[in-house]
N, CA, C and O of each residue as an XYZ file, in Angstrom:
200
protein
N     -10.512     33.007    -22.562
C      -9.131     33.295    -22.264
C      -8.306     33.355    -23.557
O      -7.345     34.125    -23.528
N      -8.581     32.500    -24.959
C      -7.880     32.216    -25.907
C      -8.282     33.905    -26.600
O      -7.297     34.294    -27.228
N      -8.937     34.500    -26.620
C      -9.720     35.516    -27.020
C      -8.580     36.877    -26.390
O      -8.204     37.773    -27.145
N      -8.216     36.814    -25.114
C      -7.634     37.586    -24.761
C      -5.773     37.629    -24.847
O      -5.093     38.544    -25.313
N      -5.245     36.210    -24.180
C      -4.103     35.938    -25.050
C      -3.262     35.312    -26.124
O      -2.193     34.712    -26.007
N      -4.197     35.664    -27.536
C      -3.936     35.833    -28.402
C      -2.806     34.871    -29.296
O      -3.050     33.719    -29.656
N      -1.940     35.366    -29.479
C      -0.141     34.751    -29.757
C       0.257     33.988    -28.914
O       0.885     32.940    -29.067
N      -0.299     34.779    -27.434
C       1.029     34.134    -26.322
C       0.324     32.628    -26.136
O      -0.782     32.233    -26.504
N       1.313     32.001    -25.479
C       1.487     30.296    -24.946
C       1.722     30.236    -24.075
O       2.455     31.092    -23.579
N       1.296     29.302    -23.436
C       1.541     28.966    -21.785
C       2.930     28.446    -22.015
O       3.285     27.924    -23.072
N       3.652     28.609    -21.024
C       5.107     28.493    -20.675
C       5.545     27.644    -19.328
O       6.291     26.666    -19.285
N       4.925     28.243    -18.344
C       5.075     27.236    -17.400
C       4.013     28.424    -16.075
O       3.452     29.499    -16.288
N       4.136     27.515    -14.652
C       3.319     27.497    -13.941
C       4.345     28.880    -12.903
O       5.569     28.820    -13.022
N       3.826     29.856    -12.099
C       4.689     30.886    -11.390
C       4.030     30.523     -9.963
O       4.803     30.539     -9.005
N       2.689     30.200     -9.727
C       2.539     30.066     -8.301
C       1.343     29.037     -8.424
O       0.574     29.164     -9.377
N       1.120     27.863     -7.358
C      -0.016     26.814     -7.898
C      -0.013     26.990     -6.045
O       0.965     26.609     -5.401
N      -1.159     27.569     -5.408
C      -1.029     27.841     -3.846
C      -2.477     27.386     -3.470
O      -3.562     27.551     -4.028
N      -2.088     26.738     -2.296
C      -3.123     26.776     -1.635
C      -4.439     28.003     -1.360
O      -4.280     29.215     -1.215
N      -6.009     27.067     -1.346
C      -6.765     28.270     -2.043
C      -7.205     28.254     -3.540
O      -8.304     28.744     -3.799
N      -6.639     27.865     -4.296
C      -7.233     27.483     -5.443
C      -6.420     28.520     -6.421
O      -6.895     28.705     -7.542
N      -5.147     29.242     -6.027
C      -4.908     30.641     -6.802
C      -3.844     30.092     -7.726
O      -2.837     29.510     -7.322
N      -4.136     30.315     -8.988
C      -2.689     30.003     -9.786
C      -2.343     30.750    -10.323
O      -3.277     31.227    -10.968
N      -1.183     31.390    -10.556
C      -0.594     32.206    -11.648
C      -0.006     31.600    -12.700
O       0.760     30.712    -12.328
N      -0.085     31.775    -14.206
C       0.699     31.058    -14.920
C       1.374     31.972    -15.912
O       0.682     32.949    -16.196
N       2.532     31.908    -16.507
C       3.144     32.347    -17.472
C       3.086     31.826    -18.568
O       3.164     30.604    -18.691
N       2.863     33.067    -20.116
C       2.452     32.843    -21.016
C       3.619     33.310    -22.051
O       4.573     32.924    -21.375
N       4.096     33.759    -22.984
C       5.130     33.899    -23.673
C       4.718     34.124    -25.219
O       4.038     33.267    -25.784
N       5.106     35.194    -25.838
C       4.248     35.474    -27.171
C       5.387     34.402    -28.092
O       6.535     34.209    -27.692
N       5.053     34.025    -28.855
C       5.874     33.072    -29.941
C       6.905     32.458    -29.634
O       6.940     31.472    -28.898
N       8.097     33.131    -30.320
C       9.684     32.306    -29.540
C      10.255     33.970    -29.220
O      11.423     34.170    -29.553
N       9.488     35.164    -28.592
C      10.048     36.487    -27.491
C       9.903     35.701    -26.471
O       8.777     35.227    -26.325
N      10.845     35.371    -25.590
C      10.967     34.922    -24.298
C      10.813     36.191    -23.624
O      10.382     36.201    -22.471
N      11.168     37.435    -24.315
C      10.975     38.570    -23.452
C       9.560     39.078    -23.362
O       9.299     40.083    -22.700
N       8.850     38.552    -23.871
C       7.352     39.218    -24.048
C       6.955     38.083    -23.464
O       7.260     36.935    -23.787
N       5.920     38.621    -22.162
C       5.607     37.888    -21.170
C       4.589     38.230    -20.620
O       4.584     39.352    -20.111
N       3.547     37.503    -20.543
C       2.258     38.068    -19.579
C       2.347     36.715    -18.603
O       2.743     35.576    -18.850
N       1.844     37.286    -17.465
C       1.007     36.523    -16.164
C      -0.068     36.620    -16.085
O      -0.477     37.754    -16.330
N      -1.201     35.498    -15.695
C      -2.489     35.489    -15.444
C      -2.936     34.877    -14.283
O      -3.025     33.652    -14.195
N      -3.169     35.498    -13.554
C      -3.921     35.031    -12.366
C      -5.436     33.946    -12.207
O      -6.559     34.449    -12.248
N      -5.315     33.110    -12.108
C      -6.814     32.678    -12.060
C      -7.043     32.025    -10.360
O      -6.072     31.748     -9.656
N      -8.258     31.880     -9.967
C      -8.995     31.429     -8.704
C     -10.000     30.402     -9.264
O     -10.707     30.508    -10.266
N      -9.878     29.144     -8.180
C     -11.044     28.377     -8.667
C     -12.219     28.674     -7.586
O     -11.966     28.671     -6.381
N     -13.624     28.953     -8.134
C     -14.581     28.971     -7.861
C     -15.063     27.755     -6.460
O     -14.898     26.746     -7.146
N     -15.366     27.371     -5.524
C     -15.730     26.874     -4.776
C     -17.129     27.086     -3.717
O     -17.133     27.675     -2.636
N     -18.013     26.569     -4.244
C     -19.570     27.074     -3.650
C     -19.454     26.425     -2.139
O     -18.802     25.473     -1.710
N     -20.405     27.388     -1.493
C     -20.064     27.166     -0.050
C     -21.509     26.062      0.297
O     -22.491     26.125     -0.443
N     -21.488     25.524      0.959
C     -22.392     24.076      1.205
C     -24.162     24.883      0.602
O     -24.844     24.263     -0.214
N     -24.680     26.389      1.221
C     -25.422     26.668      1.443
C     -25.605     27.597     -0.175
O     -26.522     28.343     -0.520
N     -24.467     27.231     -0.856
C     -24.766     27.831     -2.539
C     -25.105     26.631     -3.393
O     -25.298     26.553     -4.606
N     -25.123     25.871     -2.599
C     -25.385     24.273     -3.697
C     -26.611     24.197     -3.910
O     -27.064     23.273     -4.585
């Protein structure tokens, strides 16, 4: 992930939802206007993937 956003910094959290889905906001240096979101999912194996 550090590989892909680069400059930017985590900033704060946009959605933490049930399901495991988070979005978080990232922010390149001190541009508050330059802004990426990243979606991530946590992985959860189903009884019969263990």
């Amino acid at each position: 992930m550090q590989d892909t956003l680069g400059e930017y910094r985590f900033n704060r959290v946009i959605i933490k939802a049930a399901g495991d889905v988070y979005v978080y906001e990232f922010v390149k240096g001190d541009d508050a206007k330059d802004v990426v979101w990243s979606r991530l999912s946590a992985y959860r194996p189903h009884q019969r993937d263990r």
